[in-house]
N, C-alpha and C positions, 0 to 999 in steps of 0.2 A: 707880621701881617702889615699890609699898608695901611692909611689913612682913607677913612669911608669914602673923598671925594675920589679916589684913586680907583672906586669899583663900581663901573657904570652900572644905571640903574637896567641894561638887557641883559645884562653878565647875567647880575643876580636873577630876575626875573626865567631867563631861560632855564640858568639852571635849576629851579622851584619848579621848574614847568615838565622834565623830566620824571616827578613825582607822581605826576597826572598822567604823563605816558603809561607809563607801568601799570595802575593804579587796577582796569580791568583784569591782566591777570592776576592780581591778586583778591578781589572780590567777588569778579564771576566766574573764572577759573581754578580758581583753588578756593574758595569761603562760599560764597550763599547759592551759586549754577551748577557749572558742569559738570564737580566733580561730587558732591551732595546732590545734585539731582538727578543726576546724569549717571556719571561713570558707576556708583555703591550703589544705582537704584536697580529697580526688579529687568530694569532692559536687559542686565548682562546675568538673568538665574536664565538657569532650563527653563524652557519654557512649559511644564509641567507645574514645577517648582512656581512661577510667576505668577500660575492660572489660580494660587491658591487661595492668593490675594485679590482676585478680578472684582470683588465688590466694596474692594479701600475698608477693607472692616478690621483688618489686624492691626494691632499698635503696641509695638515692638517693647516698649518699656514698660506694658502690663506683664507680669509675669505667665498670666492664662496665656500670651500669645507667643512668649518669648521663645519656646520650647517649638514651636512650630517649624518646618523647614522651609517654611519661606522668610520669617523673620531668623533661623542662624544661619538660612546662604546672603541675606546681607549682612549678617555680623562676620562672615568669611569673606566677603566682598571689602568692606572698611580693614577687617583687620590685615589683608595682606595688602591691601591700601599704603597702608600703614606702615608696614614692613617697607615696601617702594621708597617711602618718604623716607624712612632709616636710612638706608640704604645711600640714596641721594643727599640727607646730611652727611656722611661720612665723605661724602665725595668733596662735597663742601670742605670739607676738613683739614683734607689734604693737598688739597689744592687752592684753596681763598689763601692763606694766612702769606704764601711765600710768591702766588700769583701778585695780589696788592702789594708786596714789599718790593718786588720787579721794580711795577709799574713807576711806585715811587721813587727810587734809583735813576731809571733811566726815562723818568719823565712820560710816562707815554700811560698816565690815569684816563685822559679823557681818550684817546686808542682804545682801551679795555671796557669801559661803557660801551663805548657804538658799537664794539666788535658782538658784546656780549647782549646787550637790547636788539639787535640784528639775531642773534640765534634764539634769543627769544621767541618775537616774531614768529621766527622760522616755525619753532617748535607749536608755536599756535594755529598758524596755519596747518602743521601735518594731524593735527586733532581734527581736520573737517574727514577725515578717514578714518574715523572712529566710528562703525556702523556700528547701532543698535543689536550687537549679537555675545553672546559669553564670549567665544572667539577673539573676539576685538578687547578684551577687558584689559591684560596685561601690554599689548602695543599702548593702549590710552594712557595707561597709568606711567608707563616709562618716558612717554614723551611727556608728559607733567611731570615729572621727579627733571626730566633733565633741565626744562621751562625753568623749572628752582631753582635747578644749578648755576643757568645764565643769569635768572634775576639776581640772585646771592652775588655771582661774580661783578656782576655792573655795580651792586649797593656797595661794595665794599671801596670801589674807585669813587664811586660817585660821593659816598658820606665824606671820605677823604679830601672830595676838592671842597670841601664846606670852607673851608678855611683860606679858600684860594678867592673863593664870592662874598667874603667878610671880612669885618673887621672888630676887635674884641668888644666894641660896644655895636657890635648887629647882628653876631651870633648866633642869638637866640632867635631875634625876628626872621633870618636869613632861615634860618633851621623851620622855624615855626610856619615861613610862608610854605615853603616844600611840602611839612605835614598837611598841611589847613589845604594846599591844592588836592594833596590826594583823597580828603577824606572826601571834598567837592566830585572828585572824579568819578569816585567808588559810587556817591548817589548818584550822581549824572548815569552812569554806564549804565546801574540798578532799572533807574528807573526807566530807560531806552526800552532793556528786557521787557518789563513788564508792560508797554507801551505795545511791543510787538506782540507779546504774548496778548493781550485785550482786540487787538485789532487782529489776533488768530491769523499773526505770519500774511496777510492779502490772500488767503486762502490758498497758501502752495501746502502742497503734500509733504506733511511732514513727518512720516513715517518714516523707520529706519535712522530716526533720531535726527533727522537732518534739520530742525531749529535747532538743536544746542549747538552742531556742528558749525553752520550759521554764525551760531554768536561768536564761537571760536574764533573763524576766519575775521570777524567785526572786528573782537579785544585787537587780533594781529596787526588792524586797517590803522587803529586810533593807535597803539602802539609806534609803529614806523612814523604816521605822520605828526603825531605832538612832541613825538623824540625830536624832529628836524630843529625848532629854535635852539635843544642844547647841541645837536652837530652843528649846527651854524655857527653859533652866537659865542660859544664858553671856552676860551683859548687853552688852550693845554699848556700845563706848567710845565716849567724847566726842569731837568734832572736836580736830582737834591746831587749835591759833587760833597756830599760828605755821609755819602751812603754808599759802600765796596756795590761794585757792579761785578755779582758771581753767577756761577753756577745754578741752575735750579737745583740742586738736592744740598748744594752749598749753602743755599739761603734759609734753610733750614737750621744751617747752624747758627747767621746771622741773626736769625730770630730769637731761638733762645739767649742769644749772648743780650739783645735788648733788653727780654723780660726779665733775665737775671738780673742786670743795673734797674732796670724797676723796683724789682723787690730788695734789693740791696740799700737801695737810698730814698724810696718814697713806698713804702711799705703798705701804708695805708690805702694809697693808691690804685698800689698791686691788688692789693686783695678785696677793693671796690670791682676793680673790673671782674675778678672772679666770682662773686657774687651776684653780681649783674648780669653776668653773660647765663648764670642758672634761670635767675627770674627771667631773662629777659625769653626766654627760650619756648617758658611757660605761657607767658602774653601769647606768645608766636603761637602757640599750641590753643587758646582759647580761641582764636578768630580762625586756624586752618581749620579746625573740625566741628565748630558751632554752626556751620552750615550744616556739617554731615549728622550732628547729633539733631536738629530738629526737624532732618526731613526722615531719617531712618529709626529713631527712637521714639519722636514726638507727633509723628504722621502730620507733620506740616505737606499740605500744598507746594505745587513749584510760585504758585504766585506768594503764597506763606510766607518762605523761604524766604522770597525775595525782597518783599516787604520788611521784612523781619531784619535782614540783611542793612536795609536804608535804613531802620532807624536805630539800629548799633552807631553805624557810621554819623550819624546826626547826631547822635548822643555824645559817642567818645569826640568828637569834634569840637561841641560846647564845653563838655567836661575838662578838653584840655584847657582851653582858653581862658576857664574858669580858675584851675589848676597855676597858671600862671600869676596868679596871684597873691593865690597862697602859697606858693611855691619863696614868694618875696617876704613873704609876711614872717611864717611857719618855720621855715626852709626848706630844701630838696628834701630832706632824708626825713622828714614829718611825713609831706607828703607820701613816699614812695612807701613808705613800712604802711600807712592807713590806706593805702591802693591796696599793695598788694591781700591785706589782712580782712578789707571788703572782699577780694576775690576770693580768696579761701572757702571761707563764709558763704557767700553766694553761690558757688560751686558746690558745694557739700548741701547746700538747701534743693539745689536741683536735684541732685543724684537719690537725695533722701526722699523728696516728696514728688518723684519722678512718674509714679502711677495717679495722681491727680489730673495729668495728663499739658496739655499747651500754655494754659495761663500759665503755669508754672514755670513753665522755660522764659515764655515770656518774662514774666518777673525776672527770674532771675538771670536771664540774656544780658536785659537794659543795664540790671548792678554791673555786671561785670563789662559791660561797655566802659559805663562811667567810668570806672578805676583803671581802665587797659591803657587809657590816652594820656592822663596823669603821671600814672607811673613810667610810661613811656617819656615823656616830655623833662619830666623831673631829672630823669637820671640823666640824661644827657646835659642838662644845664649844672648838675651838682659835678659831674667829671669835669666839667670847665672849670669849676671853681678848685677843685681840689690836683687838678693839674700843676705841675712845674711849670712855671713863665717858658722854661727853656725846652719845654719838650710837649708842647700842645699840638702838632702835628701828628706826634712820634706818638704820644698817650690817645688821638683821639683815631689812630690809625690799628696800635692794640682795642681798641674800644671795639671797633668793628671786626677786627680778626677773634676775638674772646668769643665775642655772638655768633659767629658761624662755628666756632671752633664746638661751642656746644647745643646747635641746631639740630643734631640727633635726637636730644635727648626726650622731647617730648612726641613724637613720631614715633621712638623708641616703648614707652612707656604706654602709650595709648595703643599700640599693638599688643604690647606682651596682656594688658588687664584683661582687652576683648579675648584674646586668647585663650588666657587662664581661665576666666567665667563666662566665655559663650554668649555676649551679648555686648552689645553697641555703649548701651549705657558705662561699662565698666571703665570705660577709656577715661571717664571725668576722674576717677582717681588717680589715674597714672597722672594727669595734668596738678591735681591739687598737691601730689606728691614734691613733684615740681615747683610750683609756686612756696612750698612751705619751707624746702631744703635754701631756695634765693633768697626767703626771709631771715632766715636764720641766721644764714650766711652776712645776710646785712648785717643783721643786730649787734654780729661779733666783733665788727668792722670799725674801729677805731677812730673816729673824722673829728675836723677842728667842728667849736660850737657855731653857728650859723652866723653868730655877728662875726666871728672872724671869718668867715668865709664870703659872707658878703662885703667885708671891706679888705680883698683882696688880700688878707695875711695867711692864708692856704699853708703857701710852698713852706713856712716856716715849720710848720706844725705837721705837713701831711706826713710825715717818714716816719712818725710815729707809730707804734703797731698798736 
């Protein structure tokens, strides 16, 4: 990497700014709106089935109410939700790890963002044709599974050029400005909704769902035009010329031949990424479906929701910033085991005392905010430190292909629970399942003691198993 004065300060900035593009679909399109209010809500039962609930009295995580067929055609609505999402992991799967390795090769990272934030877009705006009817359920939900697949494909170029807008001592800040815009975003978009939702849309007819649809085309408006500083401003790297330019189904082999010299000579490494990519999968899985657990389990409000939604986002924002501290002090891997072991915890408190009713999510919403942003922030600065000098492009390029590689997994898990036991609530286990297996996985994970990794003696020690 070069010398900080070497990376103008709009490089950096635009590409941080990119974070804040994206930012609504992923908070009011996949987390606390459209697809929690919207897509799993009573719009898309029979309309029999919907009437059954016409006086908002059922609440889905009482068991007197769960057994009803209005509260399990939405636990049928989330869990083949759910299934989508699977499904759209796996797409993920096969296509991010050796897409990203292209891009890398023959230079053309920042190509694969525009192309992929443009299908994005795309995919937001074909959501304003998502009528309020059962009919429209599955079109809704495919063009959100594919939405993912674009956002997934852009994150994986994009976290990649992190290293192209930095330098080893800005890292973190370069990283952290990115987080810190989008969590700014996520409240901004928030609270727009809720602004519109009080001032009752200027009195247009919103029936036939057309305020969510609305918002939809909105995410796509701020999408397209906060992306333009990073098409403008963020120059696309040069081909790495010491990376074989093959085949697509070649590169496949190219990959594995990577990860096998990973695990060959930086062991420890290896098997942080694989740990990481489980936990991290699980975080993904607390914020996709805690919009949909507190509007269809905990009979949260659409303004609820939304609310509810801002101060997740306010919370894990502070919590990271806070994190960074101790993160210096403690080290990474302190933090990340006490992150994740709050989540557990606080998950398992919801699921348990679920029939209490909204404080309770509340409560334990905010814990698990705290810890999401933490453990998020941690792990990515503790790879920096336990990387090879000679392969921190190459290690933080697997970083990102690991986390898509296993993005199924909690999509996967939060369908199969609802399935198995018939109710919305069950999904929190599939998740803490998740979170428990990336703990584990940490714990078994051999890393140098933190003063050596904070005074850069890593690469001596990391091959260690």
């Amino acid at each position: 990497m070069t010398d900080v004065t070497e990376v103008p300060r709009k490089q950096v900035v635009s590409w941080a700014v990119w974070d804040w593009a994206t930012q609504p679909f992923n908070s009011v399109i996949l987390t606390f709106v459209w697809v929690s209010l919207y897509l799993v809500s009573d719009s898309f039962l029979p309309a029999d089935v919907a009437a059954q609930n016409a006086d908002d009295s059922l609440v889905c995580s009482r068991a007197a109410d769960a057994a009803s067929a209005y509260c399990q055609g939405l636990s049928d609505l989330t869990e083949w939700y759910g299934w989508i999402t699977f499904a759209a992991g796996i797409l993920v799967l096969l296509l991010a790890p050796v897409l990203g390795q292209r891009a890398d090769a023959s230079g053309s990272k920042k190509r694969w963002v525009m192309g992929a934030t443009i299908a994005l877009a795309l995919a937001q705006f074909a959501l304003f044709f998502v009528l309020a009817d059962p009919q429209y359920f599955w079109y809704g939900a495919i063009v959100v599974a594919l939405g993912s697949v674009a956002s997934e494909i852009a994150g994986v170029n994009y976290n990649a050029m992190l290293l192209e807008v930095s330098t080893p001592r800005t890292i973190g800040r370069v990283s952290g400005l990115g987080w810190g815009l989008g969590y700014i975003g996520g409240i901004l978009a928030l609270v727009i909704v809720v602004v519109l939702n009080q001032l009752d849309w200027f009195g247009l007819d919103v029936s036939d769902g057309l305020a969510y649809r609305l918002i939809a085309v909105g995410a796509a408006v701020w999408t397209i035009v906060f992306a333009l500083p990073f098409f403008l401003n963020v120059p696309e790297a040069p081909a790495r010329l010491d990376r074989p330019r093959v085949g697509f189904f070649e590169s496949y082999v190219v990959l594995v031949k990577d990860i096998k010299g990973l695990f060959d000579h930086h062991r420890a490494t290896f098997w942080f990424l694989i740990a990481s990519a489980v936990y991290r999968d699980g975080l993904a899985g607390v914020f996709a479906f805690g919009g949909v657990l507190a509007a269809v389990s905990f009979g949260f409000s659409p303004n609820e929701v939304i609310i509810f939604g801002i101060a997740l986002n306010l919370v894990a924002g502070i919590s990271t910033i806070i994190a960074g501290r101790l993160d210096d002090r403690f080290g990474a891997r302190a933090v990340i085991v006490t992150a994740l072991t709050v989540l557990i915890v606080s998950a398992l408190f919801v699921f348990v005392f679920r029939e209490e009713g909204k404080t309770i999510f509340w409560i334990g919403g905010i814990v698990l905010s705290a810890a999401v942003g933490p453990a998020q922030a941690s792990s990515r600065a503790l790879l920096t430190r336990v990387a090879p000098d000679n392969m921190q492009g190459e290690v933080f390029g697997l970083y990102a292909t690991t986390g898509r590689v296993m993005s199924f997994l909690s999509p996967l898990l939060w369908a199969l629970f609802i399935g198995w036991f018939g109710a919305t609530h069950f999904g929190i286990l599939g998740l803490v399942i998740i979170l428990a297996l990336g703990l584990g996985m940490l714990l078994l994970v051999k890393l140098p003691p933190h003063q050596q990794l904070r005074d850069g003696t890593a690469s001596a020690t990391a091959s260690q198993v």
